[in-house]
N, C-alpha and C positions, 0 to 999 in steps of 0.2 A: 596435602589434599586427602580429605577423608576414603575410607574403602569404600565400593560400592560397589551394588549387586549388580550395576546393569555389565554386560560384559563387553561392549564396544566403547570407543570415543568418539563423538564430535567435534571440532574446533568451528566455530561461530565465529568469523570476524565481518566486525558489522563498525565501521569508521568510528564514528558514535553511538553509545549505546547509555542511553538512545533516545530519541528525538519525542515531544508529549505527544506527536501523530504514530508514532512507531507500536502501538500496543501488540499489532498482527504479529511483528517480529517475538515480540515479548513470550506471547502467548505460543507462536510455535517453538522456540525455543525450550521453553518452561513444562510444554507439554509432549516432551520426548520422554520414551516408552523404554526401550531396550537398548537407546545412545544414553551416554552420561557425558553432558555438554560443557565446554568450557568455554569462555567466550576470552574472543582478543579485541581489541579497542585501542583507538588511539585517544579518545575523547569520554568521561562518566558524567551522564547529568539524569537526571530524574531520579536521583537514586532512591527517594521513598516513594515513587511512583512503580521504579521498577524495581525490587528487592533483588539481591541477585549472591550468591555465597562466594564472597570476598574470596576463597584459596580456589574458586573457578571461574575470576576473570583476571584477564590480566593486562594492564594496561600499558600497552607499548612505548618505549622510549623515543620524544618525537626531539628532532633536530631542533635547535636554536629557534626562535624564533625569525630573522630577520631571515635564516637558511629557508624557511618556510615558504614566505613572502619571494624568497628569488627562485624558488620552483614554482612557485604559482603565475608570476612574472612570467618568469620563462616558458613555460606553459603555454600561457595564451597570448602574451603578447610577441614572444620572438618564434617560436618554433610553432604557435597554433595548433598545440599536440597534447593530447593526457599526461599530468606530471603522476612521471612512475616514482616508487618510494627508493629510497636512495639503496645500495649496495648492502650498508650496514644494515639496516632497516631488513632486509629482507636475508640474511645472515640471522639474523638476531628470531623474525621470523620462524626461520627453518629450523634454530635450534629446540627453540618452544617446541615444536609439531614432533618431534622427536624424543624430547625430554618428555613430554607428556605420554607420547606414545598414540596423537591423535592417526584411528582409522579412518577418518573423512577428515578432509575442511571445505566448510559450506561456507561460500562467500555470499554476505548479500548484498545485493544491486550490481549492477553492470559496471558501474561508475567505478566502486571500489575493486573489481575485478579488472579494473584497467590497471588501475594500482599497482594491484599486484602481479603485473602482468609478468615481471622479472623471475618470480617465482615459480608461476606456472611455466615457464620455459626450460625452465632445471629439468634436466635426463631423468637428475638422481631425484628428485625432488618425497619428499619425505611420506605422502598419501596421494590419495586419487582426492580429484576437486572438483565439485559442485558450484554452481553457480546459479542464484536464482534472483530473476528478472521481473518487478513489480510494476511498470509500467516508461516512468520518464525516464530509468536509467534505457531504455529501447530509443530513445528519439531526440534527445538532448545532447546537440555536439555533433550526430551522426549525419550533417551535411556537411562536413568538414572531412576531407579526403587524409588525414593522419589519424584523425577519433576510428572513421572506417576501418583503414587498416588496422588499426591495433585492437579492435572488435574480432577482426577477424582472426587475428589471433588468440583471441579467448574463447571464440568460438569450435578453433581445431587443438588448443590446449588444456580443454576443459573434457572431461568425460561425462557430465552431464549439465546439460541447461536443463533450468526450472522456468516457467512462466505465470502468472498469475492466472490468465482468462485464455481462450483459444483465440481471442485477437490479437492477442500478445503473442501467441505463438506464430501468427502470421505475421507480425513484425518483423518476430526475428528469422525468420524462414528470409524475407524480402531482405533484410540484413545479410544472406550468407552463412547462419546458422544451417548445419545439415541435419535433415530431419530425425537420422537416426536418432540425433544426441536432445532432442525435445521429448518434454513433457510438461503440460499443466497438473501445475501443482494448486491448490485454490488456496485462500485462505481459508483458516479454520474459525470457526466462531462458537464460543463455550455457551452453550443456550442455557446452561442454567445461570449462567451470570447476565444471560439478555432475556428472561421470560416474556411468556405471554404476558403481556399487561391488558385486561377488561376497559372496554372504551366504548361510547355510542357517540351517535351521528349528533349532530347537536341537530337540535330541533328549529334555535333561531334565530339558523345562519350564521352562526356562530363556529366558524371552521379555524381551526388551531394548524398551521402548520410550521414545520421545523426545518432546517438547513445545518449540518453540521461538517467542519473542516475548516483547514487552513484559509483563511480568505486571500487566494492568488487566483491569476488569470480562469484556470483551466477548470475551476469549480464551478465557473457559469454565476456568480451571485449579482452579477446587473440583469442579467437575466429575469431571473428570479423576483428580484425587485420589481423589475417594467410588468411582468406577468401579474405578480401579485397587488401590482396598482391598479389594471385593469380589473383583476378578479373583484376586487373590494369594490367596486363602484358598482355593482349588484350586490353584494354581499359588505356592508359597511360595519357588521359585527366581528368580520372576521381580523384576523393577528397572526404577525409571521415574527417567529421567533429564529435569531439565527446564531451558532454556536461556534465559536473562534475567534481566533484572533490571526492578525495579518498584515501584510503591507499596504492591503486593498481599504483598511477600514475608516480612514478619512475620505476618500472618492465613496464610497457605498454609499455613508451616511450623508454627503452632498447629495448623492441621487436619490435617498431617501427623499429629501428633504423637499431638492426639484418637481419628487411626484405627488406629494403632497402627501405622503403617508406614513411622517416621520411618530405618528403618534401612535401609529397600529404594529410599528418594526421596533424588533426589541433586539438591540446588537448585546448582546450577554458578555462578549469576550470569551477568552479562556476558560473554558468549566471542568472541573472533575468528573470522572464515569458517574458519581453515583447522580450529579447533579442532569447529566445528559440521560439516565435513565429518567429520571423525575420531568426532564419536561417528553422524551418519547412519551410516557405514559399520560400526559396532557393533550399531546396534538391529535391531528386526527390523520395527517398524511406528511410523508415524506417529501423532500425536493430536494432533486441535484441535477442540475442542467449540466452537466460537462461538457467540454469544448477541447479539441484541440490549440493549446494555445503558440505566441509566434515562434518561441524556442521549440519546438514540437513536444511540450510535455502532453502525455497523453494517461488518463486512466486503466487501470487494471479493471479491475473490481472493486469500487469504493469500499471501506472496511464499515464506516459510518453509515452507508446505507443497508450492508448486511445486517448492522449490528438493531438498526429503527426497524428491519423486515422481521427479525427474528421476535420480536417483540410483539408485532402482528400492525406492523404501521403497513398500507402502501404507500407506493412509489409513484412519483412524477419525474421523467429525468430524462436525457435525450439520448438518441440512437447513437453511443460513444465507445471505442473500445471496448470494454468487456462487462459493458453495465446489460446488454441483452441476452447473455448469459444467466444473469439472473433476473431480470425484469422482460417476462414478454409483453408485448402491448396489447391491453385487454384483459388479461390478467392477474397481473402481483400490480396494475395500475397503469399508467398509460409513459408511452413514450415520443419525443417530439424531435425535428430537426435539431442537430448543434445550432446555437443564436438564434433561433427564431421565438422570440419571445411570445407572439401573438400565438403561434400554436400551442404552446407552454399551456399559457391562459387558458386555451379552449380545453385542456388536457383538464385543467383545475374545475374548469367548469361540469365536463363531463364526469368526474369522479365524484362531485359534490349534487349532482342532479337526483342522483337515485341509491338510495340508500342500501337496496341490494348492493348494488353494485360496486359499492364501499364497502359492505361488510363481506364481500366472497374475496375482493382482493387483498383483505385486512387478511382472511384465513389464508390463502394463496401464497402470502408471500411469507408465513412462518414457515408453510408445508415446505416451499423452494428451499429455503434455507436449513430446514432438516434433512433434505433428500439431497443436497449437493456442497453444502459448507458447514458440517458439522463438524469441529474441532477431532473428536477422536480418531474419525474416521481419516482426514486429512493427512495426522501426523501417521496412520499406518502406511498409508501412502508412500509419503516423506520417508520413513524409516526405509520401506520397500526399495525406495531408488539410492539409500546409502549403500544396503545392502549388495544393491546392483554392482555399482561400480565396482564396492568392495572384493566379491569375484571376478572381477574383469581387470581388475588393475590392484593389487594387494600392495598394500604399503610397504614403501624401500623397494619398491620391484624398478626396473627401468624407463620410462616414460618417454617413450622413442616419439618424434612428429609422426 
């Protein structure tokens, strides 16, 4: 591992690294200041999406495969419990964090901080541990009385919980998280890689809108379709473009087809950043109806919506976890009930009526995104709360409950 100037460590373990929705990860990661990060994984894919210096990740040695398959079995089907990583596994862990010398290890998602819950239980355990909470790892599993409990264990074994939005922080409060150990943490969003992009109202009726993400339950995209079939039956120029790929995208495109507006919806699939700038800079507004869906995933802060705001799109999208955070209604654009698609519509009709009123929320929702999710400012944040614990609990110190 080469020298470097910064004079602290980080340890990043993040399951996968990392996933083509994962970019927020990437991006805080990549933009640490005065840590020098190293990431641990048990899993590398995107790897010319995410560049990352080979002597600072390290990819963990994972059990057999069939061994795999009988903790996940086990797991859910015999014990209905978090499969923790085996003995060796976290042995092997603890020498890494040691060997390297990491002064923090930030774990991301909840899920994987179950994980590792074996670890965080060690007296002697090798740094202080961060843990930070982006939305479904809060609500997936958590009606199941052994997920609980061993939350709550990561809850009183953790010296600091992250959260994404202040809704999330109220999750995990409801969770049993104790308030001292919270904080939101936002995502960060590098505005010069999301510029303003110059756009007008189109004159005739010709309104451009976009949807971008995973296509699963909780992005709301039947939604969005039912709304934007109504919309179009005033407006027969307009086109909804949508960016992803998913489980959901043979039902979509059936309900496309059902509403009759298979010729105006453009299912793009899987796109590149540069290709998702290029249609922001076409549309004229944002969509993302979020929903709680029946596993209780729930949203943070969409990253995809920060990233269409910062560009100077508005927002159509409904009252969800942590999307009024940054979308107030009236404002960066309007917001609507979870599932109620006819309100959606009127939301679309109302943003599309008056042209003022498009272009102040067009400026609105860059200004939000400069004043509360700007990448530098975030990771000072972030740095602030490693620091934290790091006086509060110094590495190799004793890690009493």
């Amino acid at each position: 591992m080469p020298e470097s100037s910064n004079p602290y460590s980080v340890a990043c373990y993040c399951s996968t690294f990392l996933a083509p929705e994962m970019h927020h990860v990437y991006r805080q990661i990549t933009g640490l200041k005065n840590f020098e990060p190293f990431v641990l994984a048990q899993k590398r894919l995107e790897e010319e999406s995410f560049p990352f210096p080979e002597e600072r990740l390290e990819l963990l040695p994972r059990p057999a495969g069939w061994k795999r398959e009988w903790r996940r079995f086990k797991s859910r089907r015999i014990k209905d419990a978090p499969p923790f990583l085996y003995d060796r596994e976290i042995e092997y862990i603890d020498q890494l964090l040691r060997d390297r010398g990491a002064d923090v290890l930030h774990i991301y998602f909840g899920n994987s901080a179950l994980q590792l819950l074996p670890l965080m239980e060690q007296s002697d355990r090798p740094c202080p541990i961060v843990v930070s909470f982006h939305g479904a790892d809060a609500g997936v599993d958590m009606d199941k009385p052994a997920w609980r409990e061993a939350m709550a264990s990561v809850f009183q074994k953790a010296d600091a919980v992250m959260a994404r939005s202040q809704a999330l922080v109220a999750d995990l409060e409801e969770l049993g998280c104790p308030k001292s150990k919270l904080t939101v943490q936002r995502a960060g969003i590098p505005l010069d890689e999301w510029p303003v992009m110059p756009r007008t109202a189109p004159v005739d009726g010709g309104w451009r809108f976009v949807q971008s993400g995973r296509l699963i339950e909780k992005k709301g995209y039947d939604t969005t379709l039912r709304a934007f079939a109504k919309f179009h039956e005033k407006h027969p120029q307009s086109r909804l473009v949508i960016l992803g790929e998913g489980p959901l995208m043979p039902s979509l495109k059936q309900l496309a087809n059902d509403l009759d507006v298979t010729k105006f919806v453009t299912f793009a699939g899987f796109v590149e950043q540069g290709r998702i700038r290029m249609e922001y800079g076409w549309a004229h507004a944002f969509l993302h109806p979020s929903r709680t869906s029946e596993d209780g995933n729930r949203e943070g802060v969409p990253n995809s919506m920060l990233e269409a705001m910062a560009t100077g799109l508005p927002v159509l999208a409904t009252e969800h976890g942590g999307i009024p955070e940054a979308v107030s209604d009236g404002v960066e654009g309007f917001l609507a009930d979870e599932n109620d698609w006819e309100a959606f519509a009127v939301a679309m009709h109302d943003l599309a009526a008056s042209e003022r009123t498009w272009t102040q929320a067009s400026q609105a929702a860059r200004a939000k995104v400069e004043a509360k999710f700007e990448r530098s400012r975030q990771i000072d944040e972030l740095e602030d709360i490693y620091r934290q614990v790091m006086q509060q609990k110094p590495k190799n110190a004793v890690f009493a409950a």
